[in-house]
HTML snippet that shows the backbone in 3Dmol.js (N, CA, C, O; Angstrom):
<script src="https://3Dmol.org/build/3Dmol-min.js"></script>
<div id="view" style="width:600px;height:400px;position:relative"></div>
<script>
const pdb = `
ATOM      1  N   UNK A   1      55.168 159.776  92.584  1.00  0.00           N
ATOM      2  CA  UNK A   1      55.846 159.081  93.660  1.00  0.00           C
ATOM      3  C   UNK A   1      56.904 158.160  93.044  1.00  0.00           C
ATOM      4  O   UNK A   1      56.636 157.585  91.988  1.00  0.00           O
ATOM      5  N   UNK A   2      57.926 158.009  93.558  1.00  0.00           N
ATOM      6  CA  UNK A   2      58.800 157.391  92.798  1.00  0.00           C
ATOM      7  C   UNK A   2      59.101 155.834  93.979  1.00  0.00           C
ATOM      8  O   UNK A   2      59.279 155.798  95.196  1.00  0.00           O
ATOM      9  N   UNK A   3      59.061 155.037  93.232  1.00  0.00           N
ATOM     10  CA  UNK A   3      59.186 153.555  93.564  1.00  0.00           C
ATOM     11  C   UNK A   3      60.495 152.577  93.437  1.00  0.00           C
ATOM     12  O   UNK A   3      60.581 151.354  93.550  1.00  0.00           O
ATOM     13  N   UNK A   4      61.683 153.784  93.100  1.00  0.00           N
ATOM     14  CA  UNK A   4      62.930 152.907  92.669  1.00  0.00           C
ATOM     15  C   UNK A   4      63.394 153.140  93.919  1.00  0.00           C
ATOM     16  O   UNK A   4      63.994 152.100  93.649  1.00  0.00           O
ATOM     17  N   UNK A   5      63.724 153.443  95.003  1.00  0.00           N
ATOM     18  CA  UNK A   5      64.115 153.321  96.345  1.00  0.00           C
ATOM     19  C   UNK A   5      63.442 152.165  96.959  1.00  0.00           C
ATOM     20  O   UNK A   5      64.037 151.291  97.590  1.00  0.00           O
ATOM     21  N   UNK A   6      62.262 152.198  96.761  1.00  0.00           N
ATOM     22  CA  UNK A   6      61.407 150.523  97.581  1.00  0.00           C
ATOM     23  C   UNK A   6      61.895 149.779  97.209  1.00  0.00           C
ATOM     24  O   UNK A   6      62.340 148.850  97.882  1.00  0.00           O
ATOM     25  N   UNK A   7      62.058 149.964  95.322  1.00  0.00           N
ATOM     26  CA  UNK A   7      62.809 148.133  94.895  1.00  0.00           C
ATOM     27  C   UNK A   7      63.942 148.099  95.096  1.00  0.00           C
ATOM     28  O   UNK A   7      64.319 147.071  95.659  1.00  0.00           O
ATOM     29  N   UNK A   8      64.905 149.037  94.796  1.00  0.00           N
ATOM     30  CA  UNK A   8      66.189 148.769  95.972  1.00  0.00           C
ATOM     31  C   UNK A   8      65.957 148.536  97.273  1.00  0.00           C
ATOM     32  O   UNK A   8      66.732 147.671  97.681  1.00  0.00           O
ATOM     33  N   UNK A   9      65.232 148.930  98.097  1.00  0.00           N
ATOM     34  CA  UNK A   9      64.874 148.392  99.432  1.00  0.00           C
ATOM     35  C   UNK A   9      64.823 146.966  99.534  1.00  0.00           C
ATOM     36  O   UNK A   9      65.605 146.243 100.152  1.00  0.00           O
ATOM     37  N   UNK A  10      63.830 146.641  98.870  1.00  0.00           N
ATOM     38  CA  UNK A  10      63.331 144.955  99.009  1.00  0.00           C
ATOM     39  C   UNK A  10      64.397 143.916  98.030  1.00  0.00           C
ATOM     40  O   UNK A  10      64.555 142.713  98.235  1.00  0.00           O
ATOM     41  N   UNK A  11      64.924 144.555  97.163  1.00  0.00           N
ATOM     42  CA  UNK A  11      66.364 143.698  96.363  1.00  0.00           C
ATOM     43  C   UNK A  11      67.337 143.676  97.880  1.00  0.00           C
ATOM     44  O   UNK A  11      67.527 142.559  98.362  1.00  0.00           O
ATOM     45  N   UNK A  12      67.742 144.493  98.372  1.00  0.00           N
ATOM     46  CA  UNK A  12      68.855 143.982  99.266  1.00  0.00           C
ATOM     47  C   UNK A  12      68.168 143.463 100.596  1.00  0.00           C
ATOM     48  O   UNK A  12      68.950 142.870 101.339  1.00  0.00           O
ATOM     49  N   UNK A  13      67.144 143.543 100.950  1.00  0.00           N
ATOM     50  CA  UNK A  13      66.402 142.791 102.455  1.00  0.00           C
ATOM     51  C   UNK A  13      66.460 140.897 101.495  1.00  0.00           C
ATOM     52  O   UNK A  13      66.794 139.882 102.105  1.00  0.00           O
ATOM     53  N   UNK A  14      66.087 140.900 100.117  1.00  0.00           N
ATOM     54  CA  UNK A  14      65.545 139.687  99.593  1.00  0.00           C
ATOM     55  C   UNK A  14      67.304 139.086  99.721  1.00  0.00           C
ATOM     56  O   UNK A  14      67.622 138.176 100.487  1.00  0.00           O
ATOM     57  N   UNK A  15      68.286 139.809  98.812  1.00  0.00           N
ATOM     58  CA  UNK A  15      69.314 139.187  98.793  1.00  0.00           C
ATOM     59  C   UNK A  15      69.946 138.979 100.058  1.00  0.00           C
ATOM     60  O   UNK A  15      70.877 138.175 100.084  1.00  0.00           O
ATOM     61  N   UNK A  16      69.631 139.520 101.041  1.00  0.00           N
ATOM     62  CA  UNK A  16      69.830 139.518 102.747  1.00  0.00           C
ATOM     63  C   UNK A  16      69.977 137.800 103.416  1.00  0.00           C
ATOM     64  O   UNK A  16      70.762 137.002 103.927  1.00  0.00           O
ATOM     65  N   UNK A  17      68.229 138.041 102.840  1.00  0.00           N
ATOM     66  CA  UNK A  17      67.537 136.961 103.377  1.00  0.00           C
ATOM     67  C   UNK A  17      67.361 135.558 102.160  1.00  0.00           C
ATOM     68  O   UNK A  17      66.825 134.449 102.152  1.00  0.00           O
ATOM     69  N   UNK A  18      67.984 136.214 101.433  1.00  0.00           N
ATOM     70  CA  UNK A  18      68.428 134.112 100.227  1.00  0.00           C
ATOM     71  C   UNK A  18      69.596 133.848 100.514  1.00  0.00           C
ATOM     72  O   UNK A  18      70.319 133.252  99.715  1.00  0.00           O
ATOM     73  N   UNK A  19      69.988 134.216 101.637  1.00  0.00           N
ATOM     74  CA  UNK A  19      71.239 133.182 102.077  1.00  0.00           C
ATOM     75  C   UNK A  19      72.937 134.278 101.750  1.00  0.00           C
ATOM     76  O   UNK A  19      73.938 134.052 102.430  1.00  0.00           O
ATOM     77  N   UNK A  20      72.933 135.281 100.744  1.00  0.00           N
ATOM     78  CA  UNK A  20      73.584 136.385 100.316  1.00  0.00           C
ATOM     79  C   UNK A  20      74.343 136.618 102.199  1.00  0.00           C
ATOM     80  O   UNK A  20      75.529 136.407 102.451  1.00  0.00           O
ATOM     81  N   UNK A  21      73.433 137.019 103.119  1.00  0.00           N
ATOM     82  CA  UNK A  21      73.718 137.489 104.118  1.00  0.00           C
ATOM     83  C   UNK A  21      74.131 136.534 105.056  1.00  0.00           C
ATOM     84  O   UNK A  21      74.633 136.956 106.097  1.00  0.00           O
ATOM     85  N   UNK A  22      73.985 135.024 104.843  1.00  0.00           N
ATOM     86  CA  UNK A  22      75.047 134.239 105.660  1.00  0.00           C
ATOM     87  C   UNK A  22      76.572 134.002 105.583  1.00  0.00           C
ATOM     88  O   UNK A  22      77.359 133.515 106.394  1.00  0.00           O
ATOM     89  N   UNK A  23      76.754 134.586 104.147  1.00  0.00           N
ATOM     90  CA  UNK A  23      78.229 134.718 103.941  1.00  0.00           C
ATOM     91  C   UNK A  23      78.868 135.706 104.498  1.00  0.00           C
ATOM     92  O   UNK A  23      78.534 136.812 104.073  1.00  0.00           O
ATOM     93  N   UNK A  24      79.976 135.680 105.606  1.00  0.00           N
ATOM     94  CA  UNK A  24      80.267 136.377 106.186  1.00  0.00           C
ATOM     95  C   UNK A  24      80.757 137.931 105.851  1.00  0.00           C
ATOM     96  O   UNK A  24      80.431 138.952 106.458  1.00  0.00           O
ATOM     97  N   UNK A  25      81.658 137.799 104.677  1.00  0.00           N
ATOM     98  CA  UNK A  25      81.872 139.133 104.351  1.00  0.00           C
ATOM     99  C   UNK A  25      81.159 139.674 103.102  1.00  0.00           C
ATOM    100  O   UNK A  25      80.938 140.871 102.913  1.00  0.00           O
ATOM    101  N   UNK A  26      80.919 138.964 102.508  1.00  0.00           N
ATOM    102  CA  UNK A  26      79.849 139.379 101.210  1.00  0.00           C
ATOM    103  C   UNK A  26      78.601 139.621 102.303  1.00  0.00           C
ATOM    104  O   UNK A  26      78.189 140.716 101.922  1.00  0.00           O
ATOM    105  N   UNK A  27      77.866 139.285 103.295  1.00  0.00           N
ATOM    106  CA  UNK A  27      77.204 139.928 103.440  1.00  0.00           C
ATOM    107  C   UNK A  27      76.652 141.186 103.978  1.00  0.00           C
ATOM    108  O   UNK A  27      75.553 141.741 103.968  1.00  0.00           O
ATOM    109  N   UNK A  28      78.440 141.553 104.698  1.00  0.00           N
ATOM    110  CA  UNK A  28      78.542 142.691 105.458  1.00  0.00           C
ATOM    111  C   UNK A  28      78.779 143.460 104.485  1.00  0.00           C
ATOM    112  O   UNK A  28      78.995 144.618 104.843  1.00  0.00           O
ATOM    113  N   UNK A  29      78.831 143.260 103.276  1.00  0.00           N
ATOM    114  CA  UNK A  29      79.607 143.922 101.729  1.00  0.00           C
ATOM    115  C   UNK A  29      78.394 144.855 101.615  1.00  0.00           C
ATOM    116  O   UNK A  29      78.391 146.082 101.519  1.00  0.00           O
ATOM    117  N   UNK A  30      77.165 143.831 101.656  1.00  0.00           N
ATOM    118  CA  UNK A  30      75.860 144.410 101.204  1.00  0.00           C
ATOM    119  C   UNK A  30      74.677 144.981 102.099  1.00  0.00           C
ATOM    120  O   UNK A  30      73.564 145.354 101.729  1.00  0.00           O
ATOM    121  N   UNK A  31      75.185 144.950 103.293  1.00  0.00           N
ATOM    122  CA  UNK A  31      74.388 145.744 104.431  1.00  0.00           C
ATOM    123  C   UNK A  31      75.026 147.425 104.117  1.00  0.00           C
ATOM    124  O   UNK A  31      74.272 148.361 103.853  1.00  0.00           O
ATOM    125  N   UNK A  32      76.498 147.553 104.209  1.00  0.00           N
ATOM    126  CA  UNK A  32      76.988 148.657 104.035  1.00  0.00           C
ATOM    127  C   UNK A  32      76.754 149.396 102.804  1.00  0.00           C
ATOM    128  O   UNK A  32      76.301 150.536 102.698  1.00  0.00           O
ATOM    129  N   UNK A  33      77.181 148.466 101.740  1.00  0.00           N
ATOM    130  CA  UNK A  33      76.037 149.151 100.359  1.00  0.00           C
ATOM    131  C   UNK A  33      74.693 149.673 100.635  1.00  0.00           C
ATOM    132  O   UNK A  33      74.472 150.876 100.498  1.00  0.00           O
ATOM    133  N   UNK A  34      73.571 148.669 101.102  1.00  0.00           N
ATOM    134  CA  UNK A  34      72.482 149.671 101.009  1.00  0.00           C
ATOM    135  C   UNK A  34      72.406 151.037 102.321  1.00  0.00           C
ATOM    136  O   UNK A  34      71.927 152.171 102.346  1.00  0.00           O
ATOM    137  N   UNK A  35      72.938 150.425 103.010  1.00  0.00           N
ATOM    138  CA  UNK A  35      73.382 151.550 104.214  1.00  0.00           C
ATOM    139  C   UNK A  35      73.961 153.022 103.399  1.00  0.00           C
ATOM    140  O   UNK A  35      73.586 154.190 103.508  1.00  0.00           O
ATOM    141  N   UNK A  36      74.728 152.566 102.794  1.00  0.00           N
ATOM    142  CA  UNK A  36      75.584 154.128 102.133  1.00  0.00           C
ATOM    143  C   UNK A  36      74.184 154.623 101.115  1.00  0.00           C
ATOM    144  O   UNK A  36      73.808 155.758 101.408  1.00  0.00           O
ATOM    145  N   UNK A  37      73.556 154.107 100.241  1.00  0.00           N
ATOM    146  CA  UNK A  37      72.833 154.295  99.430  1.00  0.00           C
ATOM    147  C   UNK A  37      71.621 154.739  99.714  1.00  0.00           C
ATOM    148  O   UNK A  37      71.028 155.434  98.888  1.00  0.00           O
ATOM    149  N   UNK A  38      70.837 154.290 101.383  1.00  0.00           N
ATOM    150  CA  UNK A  38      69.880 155.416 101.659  1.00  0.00           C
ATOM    151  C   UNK A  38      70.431 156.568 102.685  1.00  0.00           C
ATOM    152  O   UNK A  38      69.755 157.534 103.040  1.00  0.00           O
ATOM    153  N   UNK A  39      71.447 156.365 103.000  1.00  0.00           N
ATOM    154  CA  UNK A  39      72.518 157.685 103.445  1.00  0.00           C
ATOM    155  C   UNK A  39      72.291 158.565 102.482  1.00  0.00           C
ATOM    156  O   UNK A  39      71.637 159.595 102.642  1.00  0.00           O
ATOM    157  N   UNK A  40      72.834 158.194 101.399  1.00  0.00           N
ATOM    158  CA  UNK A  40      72.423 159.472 100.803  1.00  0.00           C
ATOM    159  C   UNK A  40      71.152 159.655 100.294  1.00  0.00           C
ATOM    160  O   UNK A  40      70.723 160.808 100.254  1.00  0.00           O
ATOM    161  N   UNK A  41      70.414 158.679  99.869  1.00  0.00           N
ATOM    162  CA  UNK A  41      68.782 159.180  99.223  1.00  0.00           C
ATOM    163  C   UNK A  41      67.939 159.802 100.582  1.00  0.00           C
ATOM    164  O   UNK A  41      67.208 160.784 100.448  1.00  0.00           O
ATOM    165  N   UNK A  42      68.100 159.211 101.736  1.00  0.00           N
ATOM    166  CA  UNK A  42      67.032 159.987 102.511  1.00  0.00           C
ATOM    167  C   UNK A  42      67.854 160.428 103.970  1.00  0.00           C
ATOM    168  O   UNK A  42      67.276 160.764 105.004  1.00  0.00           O
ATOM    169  N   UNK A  43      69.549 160.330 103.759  1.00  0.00           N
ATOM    170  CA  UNK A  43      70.056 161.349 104.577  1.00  0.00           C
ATOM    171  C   UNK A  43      70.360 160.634 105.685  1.00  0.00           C
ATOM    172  O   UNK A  43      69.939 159.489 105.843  1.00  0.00           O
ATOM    173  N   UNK A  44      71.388 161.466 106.855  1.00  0.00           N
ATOM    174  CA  UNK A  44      71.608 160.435 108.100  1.00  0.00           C
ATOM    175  C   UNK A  44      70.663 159.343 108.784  1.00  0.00           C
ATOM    176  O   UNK A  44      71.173 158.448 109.457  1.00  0.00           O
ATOM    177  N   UNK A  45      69.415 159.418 108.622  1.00  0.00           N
ATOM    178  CA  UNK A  45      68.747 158.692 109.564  1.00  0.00           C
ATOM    179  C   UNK A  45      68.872 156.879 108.210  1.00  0.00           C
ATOM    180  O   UNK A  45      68.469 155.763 108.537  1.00  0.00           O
ATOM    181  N   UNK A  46      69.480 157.215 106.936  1.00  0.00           N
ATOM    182  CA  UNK A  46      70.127 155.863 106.517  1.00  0.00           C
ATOM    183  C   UNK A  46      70.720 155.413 107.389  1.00  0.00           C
ATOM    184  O   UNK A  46      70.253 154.528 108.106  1.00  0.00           O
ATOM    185  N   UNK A  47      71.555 155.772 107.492  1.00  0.00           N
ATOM    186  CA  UNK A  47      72.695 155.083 108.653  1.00  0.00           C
ATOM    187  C   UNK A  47      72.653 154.353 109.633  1.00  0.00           C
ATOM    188  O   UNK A  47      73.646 153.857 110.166  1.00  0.00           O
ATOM    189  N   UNK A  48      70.789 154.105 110.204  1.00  0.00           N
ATOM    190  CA  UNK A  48      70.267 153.008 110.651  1.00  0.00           C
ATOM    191  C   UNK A  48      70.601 151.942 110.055  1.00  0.00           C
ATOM    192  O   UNK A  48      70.551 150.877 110.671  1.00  0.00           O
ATOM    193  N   UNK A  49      71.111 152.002 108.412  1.00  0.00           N
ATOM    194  CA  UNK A  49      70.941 150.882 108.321  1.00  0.00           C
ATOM    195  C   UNK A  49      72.327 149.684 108.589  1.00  0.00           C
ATOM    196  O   UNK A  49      72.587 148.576 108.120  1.00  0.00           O
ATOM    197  N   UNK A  50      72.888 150.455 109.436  1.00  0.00           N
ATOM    198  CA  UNK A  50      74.337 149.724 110.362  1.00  0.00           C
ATOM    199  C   UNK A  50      73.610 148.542 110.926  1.00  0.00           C
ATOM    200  O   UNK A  50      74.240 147.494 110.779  1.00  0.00           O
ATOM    201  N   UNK A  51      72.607 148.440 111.450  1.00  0.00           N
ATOM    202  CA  UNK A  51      71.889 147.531 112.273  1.00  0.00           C
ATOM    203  C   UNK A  51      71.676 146.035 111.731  1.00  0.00           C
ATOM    204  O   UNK A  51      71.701 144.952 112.316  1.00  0.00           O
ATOM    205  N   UNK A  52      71.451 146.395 110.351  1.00  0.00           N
ATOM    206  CA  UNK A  52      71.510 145.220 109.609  1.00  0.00           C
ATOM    207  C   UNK A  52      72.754 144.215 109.581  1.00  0.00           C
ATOM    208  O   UNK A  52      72.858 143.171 108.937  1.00  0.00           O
ATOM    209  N   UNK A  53      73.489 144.691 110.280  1.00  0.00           N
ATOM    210  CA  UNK A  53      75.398 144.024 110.640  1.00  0.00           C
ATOM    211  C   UNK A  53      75.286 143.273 111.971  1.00  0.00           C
ATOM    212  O   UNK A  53      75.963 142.314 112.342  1.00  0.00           O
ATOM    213  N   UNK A  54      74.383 143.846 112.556  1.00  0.00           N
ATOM    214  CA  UNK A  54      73.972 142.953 113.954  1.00  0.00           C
ATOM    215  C   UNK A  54      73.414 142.228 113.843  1.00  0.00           C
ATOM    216  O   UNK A  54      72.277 142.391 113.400  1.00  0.00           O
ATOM    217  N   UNK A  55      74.130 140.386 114.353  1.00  0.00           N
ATOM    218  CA  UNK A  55      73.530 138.963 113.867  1.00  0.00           C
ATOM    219  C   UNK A  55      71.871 139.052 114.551  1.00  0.00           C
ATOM    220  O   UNK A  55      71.472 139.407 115.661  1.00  0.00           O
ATOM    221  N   UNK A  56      71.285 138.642 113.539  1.00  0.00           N
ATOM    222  CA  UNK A  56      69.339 138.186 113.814  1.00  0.00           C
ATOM    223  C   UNK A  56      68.501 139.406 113.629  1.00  0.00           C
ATOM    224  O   UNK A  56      67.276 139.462 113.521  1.00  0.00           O
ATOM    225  N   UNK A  57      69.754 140.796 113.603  1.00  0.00           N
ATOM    226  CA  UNK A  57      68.696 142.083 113.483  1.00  0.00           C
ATOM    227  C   UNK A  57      68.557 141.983 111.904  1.00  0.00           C
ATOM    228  O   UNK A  57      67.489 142.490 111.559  1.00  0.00           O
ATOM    229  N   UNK A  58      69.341 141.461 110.767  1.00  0.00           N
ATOM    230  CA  UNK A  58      68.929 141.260 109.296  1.00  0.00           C
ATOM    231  C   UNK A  58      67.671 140.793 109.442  1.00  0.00           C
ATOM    232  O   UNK A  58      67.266 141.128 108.329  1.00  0.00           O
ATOM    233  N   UNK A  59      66.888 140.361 109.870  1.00  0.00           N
ATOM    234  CA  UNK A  59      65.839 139.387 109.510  1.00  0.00           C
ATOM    235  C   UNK A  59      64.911 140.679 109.641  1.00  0.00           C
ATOM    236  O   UNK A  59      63.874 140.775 108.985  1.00  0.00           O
ATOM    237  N   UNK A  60      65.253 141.461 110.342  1.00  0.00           N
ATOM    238  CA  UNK A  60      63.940 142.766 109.673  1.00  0.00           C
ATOM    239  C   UNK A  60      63.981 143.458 108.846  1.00  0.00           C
ATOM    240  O   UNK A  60      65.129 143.903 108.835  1.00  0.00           O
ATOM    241  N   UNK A  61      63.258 144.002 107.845  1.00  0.00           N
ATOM    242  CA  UNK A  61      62.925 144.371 106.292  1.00  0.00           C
ATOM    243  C   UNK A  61      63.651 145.963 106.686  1.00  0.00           C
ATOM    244  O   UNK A  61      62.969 146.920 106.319  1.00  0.00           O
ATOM    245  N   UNK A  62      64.633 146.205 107.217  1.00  0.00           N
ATOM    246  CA  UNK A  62      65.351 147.762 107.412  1.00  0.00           C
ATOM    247  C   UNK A  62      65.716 148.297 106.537  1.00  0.00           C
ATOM    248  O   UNK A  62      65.850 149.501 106.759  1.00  0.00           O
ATOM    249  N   UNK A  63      66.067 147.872 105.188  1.00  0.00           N
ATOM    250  CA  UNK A  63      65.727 148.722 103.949  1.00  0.00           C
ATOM    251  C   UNK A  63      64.898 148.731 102.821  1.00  0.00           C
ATOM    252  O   UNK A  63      65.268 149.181 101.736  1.00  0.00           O
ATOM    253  N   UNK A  64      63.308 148.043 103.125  1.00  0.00           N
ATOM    254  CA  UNK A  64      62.615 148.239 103.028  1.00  0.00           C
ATOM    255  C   UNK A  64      61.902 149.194 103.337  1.00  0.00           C
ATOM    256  O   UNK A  64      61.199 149.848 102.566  1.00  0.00           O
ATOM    257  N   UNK A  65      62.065 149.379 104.785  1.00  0.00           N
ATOM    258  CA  UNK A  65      61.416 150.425 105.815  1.00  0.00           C
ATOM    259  C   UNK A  65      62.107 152.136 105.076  1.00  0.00           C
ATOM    260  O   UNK A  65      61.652 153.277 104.994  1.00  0.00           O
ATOM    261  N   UNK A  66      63.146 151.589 104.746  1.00  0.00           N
ATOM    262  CA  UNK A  66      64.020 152.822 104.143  1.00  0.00           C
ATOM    263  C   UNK A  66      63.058 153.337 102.853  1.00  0.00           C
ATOM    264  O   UNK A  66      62.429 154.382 102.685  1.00  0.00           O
ATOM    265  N   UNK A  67      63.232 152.110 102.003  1.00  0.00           N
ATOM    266  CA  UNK A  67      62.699 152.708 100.770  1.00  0.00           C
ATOM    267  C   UNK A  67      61.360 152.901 101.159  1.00  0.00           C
ATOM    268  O   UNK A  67      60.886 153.102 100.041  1.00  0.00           O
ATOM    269  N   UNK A  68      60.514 152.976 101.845  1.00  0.00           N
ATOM    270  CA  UNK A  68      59.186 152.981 101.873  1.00  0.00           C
ATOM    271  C   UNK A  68      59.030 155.075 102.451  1.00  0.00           C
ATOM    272  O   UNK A  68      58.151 155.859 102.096  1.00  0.00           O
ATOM    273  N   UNK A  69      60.238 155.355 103.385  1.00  0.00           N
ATOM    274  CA  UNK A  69      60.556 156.536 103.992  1.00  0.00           C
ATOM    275  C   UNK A  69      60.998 157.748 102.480  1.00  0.00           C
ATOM    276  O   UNK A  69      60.641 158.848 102.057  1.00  0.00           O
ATOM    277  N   UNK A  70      61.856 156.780 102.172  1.00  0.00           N
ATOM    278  CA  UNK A  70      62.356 157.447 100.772  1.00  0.00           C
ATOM    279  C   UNK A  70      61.458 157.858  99.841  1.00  0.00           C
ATOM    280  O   UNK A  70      61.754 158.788  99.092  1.00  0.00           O
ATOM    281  N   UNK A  71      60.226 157.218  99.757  1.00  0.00           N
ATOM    282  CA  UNK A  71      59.374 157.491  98.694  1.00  0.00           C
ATOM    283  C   UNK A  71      58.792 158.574  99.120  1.00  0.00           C
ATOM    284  O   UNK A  71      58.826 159.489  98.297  1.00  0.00           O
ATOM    285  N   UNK A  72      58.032 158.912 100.552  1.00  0.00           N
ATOM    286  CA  UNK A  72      57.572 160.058 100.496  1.00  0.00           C
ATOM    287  C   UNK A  72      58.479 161.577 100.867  1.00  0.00           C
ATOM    288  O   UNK A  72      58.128 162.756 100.837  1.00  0.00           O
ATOM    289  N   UNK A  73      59.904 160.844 101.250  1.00  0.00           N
ATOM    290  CA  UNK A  73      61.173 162.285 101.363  1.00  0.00           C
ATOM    291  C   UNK A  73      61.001 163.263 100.352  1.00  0.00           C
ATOM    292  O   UNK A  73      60.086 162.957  99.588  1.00  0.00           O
ATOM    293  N   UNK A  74      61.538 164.290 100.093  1.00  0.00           N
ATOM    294  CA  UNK A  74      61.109 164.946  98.907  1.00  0.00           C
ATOM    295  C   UNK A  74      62.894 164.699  98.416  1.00  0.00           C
ATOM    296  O   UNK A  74      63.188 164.574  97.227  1.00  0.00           O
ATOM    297  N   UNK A  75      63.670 164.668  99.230  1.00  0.00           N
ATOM    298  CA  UNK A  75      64.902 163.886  98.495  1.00  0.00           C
ATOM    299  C   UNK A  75      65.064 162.733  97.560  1.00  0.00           C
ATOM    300  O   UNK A  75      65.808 162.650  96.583  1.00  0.00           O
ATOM    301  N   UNK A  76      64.152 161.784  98.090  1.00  0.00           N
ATOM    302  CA  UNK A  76      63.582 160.322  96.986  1.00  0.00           C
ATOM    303  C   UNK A  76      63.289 161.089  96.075  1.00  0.00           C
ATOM    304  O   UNK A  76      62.831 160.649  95.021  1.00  0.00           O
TER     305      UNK A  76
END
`;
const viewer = $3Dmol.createViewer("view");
viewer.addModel(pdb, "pdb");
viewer.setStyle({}, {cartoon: {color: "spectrum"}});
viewer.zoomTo();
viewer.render();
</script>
């Protein structure tokens, strides 16, 4: 099982949520980064992770949830 998609998951929810994501465009910098990045590891249904751009919806672990999907994809 591979576990480097979770810790990218939880590195960008953590840098989200230490304040990274109150800066206005640095933090839209890094929603779209991990957005593109489980786009491709576990395919369109990444692209949820647009949601994370919508103010108060960051505060849920959405690429966490990714990397946790990613691990059992056979694409992960």
């Amino acid at each position: 099982m591979n576990f480097v998609p979770l810790a990218i998951g939880i590195a960008f929810d953590v840098f989200d949520w230490l304040g990274v994501g109150l800066v206005p465009i640095l933090g839209d910098v890094v929603d779209v980064a991990g957005t593109l990045y489980f786009a491709k590891v576990i395919g369109p249904i990444g692209f949820g992770g647009f949601l994370e751009i919508i103010p108060l919806a960051d505060i849920l672990p959405i690429f966490s949830l990714f990397g946790v999907i990613a691990m059992f994809n056979k694409k992960g």
